[in-house]
C-alpha positions in Angstrom: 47.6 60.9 11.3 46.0 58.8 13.8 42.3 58.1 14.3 41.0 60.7 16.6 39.5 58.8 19.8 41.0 56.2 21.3 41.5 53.3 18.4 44.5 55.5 17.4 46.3 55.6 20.7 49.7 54.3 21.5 51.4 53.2 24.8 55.4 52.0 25.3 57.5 51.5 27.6 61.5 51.4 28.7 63.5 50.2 31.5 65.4 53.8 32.9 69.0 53.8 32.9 69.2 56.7 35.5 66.0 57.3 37.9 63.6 59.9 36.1 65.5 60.7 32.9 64.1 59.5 29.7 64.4 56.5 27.7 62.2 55.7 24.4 60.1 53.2 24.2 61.7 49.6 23.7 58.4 47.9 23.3 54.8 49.0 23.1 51.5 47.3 25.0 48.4 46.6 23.5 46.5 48.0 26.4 42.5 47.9 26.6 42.8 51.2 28.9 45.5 53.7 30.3 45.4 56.8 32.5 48.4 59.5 33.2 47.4 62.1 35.5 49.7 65.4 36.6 49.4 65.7 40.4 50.4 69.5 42.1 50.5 70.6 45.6 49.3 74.0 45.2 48.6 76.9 47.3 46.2 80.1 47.2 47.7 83.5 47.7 45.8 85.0 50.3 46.3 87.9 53.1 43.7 90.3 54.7 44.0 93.3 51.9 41.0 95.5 51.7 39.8 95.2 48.2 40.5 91.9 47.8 37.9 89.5 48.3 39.5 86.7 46.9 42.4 84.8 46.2 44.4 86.7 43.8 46.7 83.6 42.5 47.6 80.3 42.5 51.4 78.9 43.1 52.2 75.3 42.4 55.1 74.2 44.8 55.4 70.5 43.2 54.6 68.6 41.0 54.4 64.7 40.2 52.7 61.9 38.4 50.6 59.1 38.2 50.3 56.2 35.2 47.7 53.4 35.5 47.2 50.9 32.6 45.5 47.5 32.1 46.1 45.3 29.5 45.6 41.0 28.7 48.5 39.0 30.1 50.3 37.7 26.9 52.7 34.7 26.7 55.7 37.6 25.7 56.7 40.8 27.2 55.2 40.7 30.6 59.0 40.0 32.3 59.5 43.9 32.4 56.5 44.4 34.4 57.2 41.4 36.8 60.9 42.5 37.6 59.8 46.2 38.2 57.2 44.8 40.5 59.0 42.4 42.6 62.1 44.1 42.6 64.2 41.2 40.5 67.2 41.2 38.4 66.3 38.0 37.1 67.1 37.3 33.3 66.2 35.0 30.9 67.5 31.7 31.3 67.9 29.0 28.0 66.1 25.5 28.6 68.5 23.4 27.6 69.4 25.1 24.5 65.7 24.7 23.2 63.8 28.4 22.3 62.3 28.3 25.7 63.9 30.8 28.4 62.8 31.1 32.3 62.8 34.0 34.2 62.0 33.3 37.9 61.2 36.5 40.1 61.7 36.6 43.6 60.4 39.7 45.9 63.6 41.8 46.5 63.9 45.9 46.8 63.1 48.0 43.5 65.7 50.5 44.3 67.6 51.7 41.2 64.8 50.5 38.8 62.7 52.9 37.3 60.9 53.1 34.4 60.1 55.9 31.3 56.5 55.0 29.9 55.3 57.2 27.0 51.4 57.7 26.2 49.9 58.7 22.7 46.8 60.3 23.1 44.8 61.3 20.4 42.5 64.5 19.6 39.6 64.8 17.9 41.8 65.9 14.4 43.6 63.1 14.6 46.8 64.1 15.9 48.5 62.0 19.0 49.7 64.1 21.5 52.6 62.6 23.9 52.8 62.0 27.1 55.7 60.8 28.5 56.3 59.8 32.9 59.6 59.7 34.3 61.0 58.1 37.2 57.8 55.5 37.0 58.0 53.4 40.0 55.4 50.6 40.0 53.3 50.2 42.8 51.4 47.3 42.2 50.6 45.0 39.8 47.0 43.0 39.7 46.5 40.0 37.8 42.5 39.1 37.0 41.1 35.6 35.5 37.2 35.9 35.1 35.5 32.6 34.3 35.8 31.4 31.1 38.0 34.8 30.5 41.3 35.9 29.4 44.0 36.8 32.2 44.5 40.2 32.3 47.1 42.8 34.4 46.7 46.4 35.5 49.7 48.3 36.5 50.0 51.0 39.1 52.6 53.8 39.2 54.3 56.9 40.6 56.4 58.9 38.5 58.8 61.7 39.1 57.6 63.5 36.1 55.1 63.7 33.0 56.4 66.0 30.0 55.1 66.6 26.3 58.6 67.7 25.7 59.8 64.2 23.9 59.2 62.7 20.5 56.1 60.2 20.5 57.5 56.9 18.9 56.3 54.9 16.5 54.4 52.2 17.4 54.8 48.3 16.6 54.1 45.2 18.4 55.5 41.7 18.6 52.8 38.5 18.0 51.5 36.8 21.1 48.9 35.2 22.7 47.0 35.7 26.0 47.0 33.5 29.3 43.1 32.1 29.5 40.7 30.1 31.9 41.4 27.1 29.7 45.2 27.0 31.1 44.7 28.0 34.4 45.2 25.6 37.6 45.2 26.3 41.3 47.2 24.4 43.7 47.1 23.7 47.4 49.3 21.6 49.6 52.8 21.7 51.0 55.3 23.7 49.6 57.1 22.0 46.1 54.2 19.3 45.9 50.8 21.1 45.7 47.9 19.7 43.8 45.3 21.0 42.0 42.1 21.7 43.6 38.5 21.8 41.8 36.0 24.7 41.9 37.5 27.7 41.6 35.8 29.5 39.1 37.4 33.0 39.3 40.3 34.5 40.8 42.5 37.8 41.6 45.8 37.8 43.1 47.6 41.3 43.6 51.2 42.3 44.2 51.7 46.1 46.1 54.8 47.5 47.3 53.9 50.8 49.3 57.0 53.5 48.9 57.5 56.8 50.4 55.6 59.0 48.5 56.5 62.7 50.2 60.2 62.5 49.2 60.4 66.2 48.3 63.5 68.3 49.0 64.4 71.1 49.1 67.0 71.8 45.8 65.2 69.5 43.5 62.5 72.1 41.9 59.8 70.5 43.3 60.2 67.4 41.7 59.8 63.9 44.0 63.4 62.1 44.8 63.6 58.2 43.8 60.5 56.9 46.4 62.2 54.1 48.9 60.1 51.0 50.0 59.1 51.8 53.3 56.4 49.6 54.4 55.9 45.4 53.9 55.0 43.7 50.8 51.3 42.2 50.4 50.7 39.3 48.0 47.1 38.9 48.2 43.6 38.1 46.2 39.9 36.6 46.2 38.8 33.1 45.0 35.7 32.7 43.9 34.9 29.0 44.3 31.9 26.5 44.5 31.3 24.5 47.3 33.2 21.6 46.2 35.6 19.8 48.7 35.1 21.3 52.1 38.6 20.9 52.9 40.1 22.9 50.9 39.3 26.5 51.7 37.0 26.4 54.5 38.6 23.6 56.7 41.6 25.5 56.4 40.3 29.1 57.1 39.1 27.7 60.5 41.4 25.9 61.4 44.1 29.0 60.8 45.8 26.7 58.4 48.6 27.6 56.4 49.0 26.5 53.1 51.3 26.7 49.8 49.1 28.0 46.8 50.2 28.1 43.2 48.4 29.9 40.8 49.3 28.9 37.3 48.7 29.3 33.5 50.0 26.1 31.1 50.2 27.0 27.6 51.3 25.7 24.2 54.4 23.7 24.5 57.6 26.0 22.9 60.2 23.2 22.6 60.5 19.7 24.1 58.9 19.3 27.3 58.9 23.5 27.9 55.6 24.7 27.4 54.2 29.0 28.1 53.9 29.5 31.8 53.1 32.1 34.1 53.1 30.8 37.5 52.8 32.4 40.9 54.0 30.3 44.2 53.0 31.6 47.9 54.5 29.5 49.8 52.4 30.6 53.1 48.8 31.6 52.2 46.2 31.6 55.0 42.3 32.3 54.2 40.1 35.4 55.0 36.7 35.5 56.5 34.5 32.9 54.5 30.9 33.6 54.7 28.7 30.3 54.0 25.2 30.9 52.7 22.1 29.7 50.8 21.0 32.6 48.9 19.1 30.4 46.4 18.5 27.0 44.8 21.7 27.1 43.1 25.1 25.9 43.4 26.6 27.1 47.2 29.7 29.4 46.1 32.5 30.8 48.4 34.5 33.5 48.3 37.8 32.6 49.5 40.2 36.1 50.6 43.4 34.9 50.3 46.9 36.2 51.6 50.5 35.6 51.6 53.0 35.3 54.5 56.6 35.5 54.9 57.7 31.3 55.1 61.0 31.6 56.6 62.5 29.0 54.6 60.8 29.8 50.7 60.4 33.0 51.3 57.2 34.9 49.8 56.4 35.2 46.6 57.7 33.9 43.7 57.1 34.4 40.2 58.3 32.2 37.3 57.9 32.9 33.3 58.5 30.9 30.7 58.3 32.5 27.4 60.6 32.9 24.1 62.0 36.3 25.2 65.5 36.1 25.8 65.3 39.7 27.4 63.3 41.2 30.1 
């Protein structure tokens, strides 16, 4: 029995073999919040009949889903997420023969990868009831360091499918440790030699691939086909920043400035000179509108809207893990 609010529930996930049919969970997420949500297109049968003075049904014609989930960003296990996102088939790769493997994601097309993710959601009696999306396609994927806070990521999905017709797993997690403010850096400069800048004190960056999300046809029982990438990437995010070195952000948002920004978390060292990393390059960034103002006595803060362009030569956005998984 599981505790009947939300202490007791449970959510995994698996990589699909074949777009929207099940898989078991392969690993399970401490997440601080999930949400699945049955979407229908539905219509009202109606028709001048005296007598009648109201619909007299209701006839779904489709039917889909949605998954949403947040959850700390942990030096294991967040691979899957990133190679779902950005489209990668990266794997693991050993640092010279140490316990330390790199995976290194670069922004390709997600076609073929989809993803079964299974929900336990308890009731009052203590029983979890499953929930389990097909044919999850992630959308986006946000990352979020408050000051003097842990990272965290929420995922955004689509799926083909949610069903309570599979077994709900059982639950068990591997060890690890959040990415926090303490290993965090930001970096500005040309691409391949950025340095870190000073007073940033908070930060988003978010990763959204829009697909086609009316792929219905007709044969397929009202169920969405595979969605297809149909519009272009945005890598994008806010800084929020004291007014520190005036060069850094604003210079370069008036100017129209390009710039190469890494956004990077350093942790504990897992063999030789290989420490945990999760590290995000952008190789073209330009800055938003910045407002400047002096709202009170305190400290002059900025915040810096940030976005990522297509640099012919190192492309967009690149994403680079270092961890102990040898597996995505």
């Amino acid at each position: 029995m599981a505790v009947g609010s939300g202490i007791g529930a449970q959510l995994g996930w698996a990589t699909e073999s074949t777009y929207g049919t099940y898989v078991a969970p392969t690993s399970y997420l401490p997440a601080k919040s999930f949400q699945f949500t049955t979407k229908q297109s539905s219509e009202d049968v109606v028709g001048l009949a005296a007598g009648r003075e109201a619909a007299i049904a209701r006839v779904v014609t489709a039917t889909w889903g949605e998954v949403a989930f947040e959850m700390l960003a942990f030096n294991k296990g967040l691979g899957r997420g990133l190679a779902h996102m950005f489209g990668s088939a990266a794997t693991p790769v050993q640092q010279a023969g140490s316990a330390a493997y790199l995976q290194t994601h670069v922004w390709g097309d997600s076609a073929g990868r989809s993803l079964s993710i299974q929900g336990g959601f308890p009731d009052t009696a203590g029983t979890s009831q499953d929930q389990s999306a097909l044919g999850v396609k992630l959308r986006s994927m946000e990352f979020k360091q408050d000051a003097r806070g842990l990272l965290s990521v929420s995922y955004d999905g689509i799926a083909k499918s949610l069903t309570e017709a599979q077994t709900l797993g059982s639950a068990s997690y591997v060890a690890a440790n959040p990415f926090h403010f303490g290993q965090w850096a930001v970096k500005l400069g040309t691409f391949g030699a950025e340095a870190s800048v000073t007073g940033v004190r908070s930060g988003s960056v978010k990763f959204t691939r829009p697909v086609d999300e009316e792929m219905f046809y007709a044969g397929n029982a009202g169920l969405m086909a595979q969605p297809i990438w149909n519009d272009l990437m945005d890598a994008s995010g806010t800084l929020e920043v004291d007014f520190a070195t005036k060069a850094d952000f604003l210079d370069r948002y008036v100017a129209n400035s390009a710039t190469s920004m890494v956004l990077e978390w350093v942790g504990p060292i897992i063999a030789s000179s290989y420490a945990e990393t999760l590290r995000f390059k952008l190789p073209k960034v330009h800055f938003g509108e910045i407002g400047q103002a002096v709202p009170d006595n305190g400290v002059l803060k900025l915040s810096v809207p940030f976005k990522a362009y297509k640099d012919l030569t190192n492309g967009t956005a690149i994403a680079e893990y270092m961890s102990t998984d040898t597996t995505v």
